[in-house]
C-alpha positions as CSV (number, residue, x, y, z in Angstrom):
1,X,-174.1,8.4,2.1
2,X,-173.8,6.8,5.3
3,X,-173.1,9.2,8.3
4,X,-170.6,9.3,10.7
5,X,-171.4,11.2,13.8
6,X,-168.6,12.4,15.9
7,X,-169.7,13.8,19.6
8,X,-167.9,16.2,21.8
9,X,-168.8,16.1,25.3
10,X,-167.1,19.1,27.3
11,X,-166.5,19.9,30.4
12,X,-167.8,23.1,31.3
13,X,-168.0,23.5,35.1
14,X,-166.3,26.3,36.9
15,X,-163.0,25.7,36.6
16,X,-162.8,25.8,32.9
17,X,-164.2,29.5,33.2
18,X,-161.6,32.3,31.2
19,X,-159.0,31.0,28.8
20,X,-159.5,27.4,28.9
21,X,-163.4,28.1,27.8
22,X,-163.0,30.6,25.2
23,X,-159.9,28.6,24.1
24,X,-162.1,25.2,23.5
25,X,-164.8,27.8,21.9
26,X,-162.3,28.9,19.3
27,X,-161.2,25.1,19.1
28,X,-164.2,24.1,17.8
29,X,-164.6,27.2,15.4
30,X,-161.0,25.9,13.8
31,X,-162.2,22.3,13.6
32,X,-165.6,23.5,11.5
33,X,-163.5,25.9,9.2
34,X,-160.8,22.8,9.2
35,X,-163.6,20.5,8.3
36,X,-165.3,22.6,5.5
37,X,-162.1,22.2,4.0
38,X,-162.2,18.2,3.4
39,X,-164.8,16.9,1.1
40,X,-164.7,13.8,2.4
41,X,-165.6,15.3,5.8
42,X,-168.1,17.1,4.5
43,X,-169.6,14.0,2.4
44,X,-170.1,11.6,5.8
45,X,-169.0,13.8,9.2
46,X,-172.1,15.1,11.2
47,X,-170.9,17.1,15.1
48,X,-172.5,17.5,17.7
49,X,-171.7,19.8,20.7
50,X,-172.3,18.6,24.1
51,X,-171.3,20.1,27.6
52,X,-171.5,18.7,31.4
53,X,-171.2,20.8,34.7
54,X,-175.0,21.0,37.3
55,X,-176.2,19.1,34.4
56,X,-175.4,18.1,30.9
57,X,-176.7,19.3,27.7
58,X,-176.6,18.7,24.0
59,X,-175.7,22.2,23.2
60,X,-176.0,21.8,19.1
61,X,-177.3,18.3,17.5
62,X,-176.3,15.9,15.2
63,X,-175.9,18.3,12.4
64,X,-174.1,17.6,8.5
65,X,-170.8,19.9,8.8
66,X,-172.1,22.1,6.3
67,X,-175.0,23.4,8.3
68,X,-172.9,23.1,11.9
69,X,-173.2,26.4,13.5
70,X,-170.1,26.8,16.4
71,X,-171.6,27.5,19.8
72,X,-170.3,30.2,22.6
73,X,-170.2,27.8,25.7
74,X,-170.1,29.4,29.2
75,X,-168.0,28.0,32.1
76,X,-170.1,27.5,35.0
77,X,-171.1,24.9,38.4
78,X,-170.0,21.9,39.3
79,X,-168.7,18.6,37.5
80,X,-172.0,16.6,36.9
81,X,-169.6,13.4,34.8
82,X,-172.3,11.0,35.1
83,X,-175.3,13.1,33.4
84,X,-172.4,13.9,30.4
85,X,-172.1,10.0,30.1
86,X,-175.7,9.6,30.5
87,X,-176.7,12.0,27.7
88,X,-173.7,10.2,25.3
89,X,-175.7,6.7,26.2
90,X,-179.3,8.6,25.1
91,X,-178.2,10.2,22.5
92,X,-176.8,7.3,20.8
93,X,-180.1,5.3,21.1
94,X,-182.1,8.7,20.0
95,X,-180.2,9.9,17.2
96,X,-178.5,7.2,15.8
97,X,-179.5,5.2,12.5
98,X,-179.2,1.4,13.3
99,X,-178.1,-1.4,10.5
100,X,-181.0,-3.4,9.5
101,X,-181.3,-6.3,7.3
102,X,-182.2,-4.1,4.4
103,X,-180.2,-0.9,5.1
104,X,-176.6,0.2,6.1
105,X,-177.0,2.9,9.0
106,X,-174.8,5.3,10.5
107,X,-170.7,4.6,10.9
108,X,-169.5,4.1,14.6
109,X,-169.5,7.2,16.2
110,X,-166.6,9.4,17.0
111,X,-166.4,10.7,20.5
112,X,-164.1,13.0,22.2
113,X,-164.4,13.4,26.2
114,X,-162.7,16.5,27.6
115,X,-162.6,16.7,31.4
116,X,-160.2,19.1,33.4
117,X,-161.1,17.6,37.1
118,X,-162.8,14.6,38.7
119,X,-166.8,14.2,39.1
120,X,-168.5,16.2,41.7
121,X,-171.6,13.4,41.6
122,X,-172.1,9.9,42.8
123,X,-173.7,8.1,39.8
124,X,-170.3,8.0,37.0
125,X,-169.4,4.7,37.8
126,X,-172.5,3.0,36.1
127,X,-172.9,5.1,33.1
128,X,-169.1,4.7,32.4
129,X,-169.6,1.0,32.8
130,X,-172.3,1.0,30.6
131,X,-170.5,2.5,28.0
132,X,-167.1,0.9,28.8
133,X,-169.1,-2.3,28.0
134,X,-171.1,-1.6,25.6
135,X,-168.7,-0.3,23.5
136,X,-170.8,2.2,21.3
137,X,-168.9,4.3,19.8
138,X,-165.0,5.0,19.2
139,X,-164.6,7.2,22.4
140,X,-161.1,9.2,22.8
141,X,-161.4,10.7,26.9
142,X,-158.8,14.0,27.2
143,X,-157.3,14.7,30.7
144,X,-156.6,18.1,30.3
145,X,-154.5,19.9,32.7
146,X,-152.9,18.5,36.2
147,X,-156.4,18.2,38.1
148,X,-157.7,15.7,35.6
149,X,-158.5,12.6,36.9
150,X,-157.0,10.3,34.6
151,X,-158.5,7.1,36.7
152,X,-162.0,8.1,36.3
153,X,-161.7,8.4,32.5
154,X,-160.2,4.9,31.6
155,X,-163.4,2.9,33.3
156,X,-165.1,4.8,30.5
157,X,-162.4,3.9,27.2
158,X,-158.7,2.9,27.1
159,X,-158.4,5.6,25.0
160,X,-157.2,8.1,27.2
161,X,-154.8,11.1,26.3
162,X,-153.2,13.9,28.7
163,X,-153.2,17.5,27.8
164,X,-150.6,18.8,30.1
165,X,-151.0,22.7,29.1
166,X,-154.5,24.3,29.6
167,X,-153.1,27.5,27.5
168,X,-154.9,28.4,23.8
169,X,-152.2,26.8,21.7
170,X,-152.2,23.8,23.6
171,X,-156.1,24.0,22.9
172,X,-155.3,24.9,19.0
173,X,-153.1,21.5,18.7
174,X,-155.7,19.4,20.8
175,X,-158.4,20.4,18.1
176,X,-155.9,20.3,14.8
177,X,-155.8,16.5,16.1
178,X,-159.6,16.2,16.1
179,X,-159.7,17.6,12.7
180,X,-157.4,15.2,11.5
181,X,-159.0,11.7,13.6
182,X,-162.3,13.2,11.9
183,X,-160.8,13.7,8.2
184,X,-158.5,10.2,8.7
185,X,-161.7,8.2,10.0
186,X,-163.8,10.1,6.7
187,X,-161.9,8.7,4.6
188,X,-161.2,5.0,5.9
189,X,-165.3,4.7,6.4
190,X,-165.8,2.8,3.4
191,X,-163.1,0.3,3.8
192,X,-164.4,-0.4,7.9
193,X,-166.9,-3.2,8.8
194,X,-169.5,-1.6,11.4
195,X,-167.5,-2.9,14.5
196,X,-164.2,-1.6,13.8
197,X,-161.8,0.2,15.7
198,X,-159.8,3.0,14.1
199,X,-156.5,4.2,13.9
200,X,-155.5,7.5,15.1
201,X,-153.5,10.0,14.0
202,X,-150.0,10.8,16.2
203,X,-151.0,13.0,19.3
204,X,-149.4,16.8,18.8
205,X,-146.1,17.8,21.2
206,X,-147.4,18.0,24.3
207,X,-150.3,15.5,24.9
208,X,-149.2,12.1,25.8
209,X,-151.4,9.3,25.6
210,X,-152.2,7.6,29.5
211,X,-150.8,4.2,29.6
């Protein structure tokens, strides 16, 4: 079975610290239980957990849902953007299995950016060109909250949502809308060529999609 990988990169600098971190924390325990559920999302979905802020990380890697462990992320230091986007572009040549002309590798990835400010370092521009260029993966970037900037995201993907409301629920209905782009893009693998976009699902009340 051919994989697709979805990646979330997280912002975890200081200003996510309290409810916003333990509410993405108990996002991403909902979207493994919600996952567990689908067999299709357990047949071809592998997560991976990454988090930005001094410097990024890959917190949990590539792993098949059934063997995904939830991590406890900490909110801490500044907003290090470029070094998230620089770990997205190594981590796709790393990890990744490539199409070759005598096997079908990995399914586009999935990638989910969430970001609740703007970069504290100089380097962003060039690894969001990079990747707003190279067009790797299916990349969804989340504003969330009124200190997002919003700018800064769409020079890495035109896919660009606002999460208005920084408060647990709003968190809750951000993840249900993973769970579903994970479960709807599960089940439309077989029927994509490699280079396809995908459909998303409607955004939940409450997140509006940045023109």
């Amino acid at each position: 079975m051919r994989r697709l990988p979805v990646y979330i990169l997280a912002d975890v600098s200081g200003s996510m610290r309290g409810t916003p971190i333990e509410s993405v924390n108990s996002g991403i325990r909902q979207l493994h239980r919600d996952l567990l559920g689908d067999p299709q999302a357990i047949e071809s979905a592998y997560l991976s957990v990454c988090t930005f802020a001094d410097r990024a990380a890959q917190v949990v890697p590539l792993t098949e849902v059934a063997l995904f462990t939830p991590p406890d992320l900490v909110a801490t230091g500044n907003t290090n953007f470029g070094d998230g986007l620089r770990l997205l572009l190594d981590l796709f040549d790393r990890e990744l299995v490539r199409t070759t002309p005598d096997a079908k590798g990995d399914w586009r990835p999935l990638v989910f950016i969430l970001s609740d400010g703007a970069p504290t370092d100089v380097d962003w521009p060039r690894y969001a060109q990079q990747l707003h260029d190279r067009r790797p993966a299916n990349i969804i970037a989340v504003a969330c909250g009124d200190q997002a900037d919003a700018t800064v995201l769409k020079q890495v993907t035109e896919s660009v949502i606002r999460m208005q409301d920084m408060s647990p629920d709003a968190f809750k209905a951000f993840f249900r809308f993973v769970s579903a782009s994970v479960k709807q893009t599960s089940a439309k693998v077989g029927a994509l060529s490699d280079g396809d976009g995908i459909t998303l699902p409607p955004p939940p009340p409450g997140i509006t999609i940045v023109p």
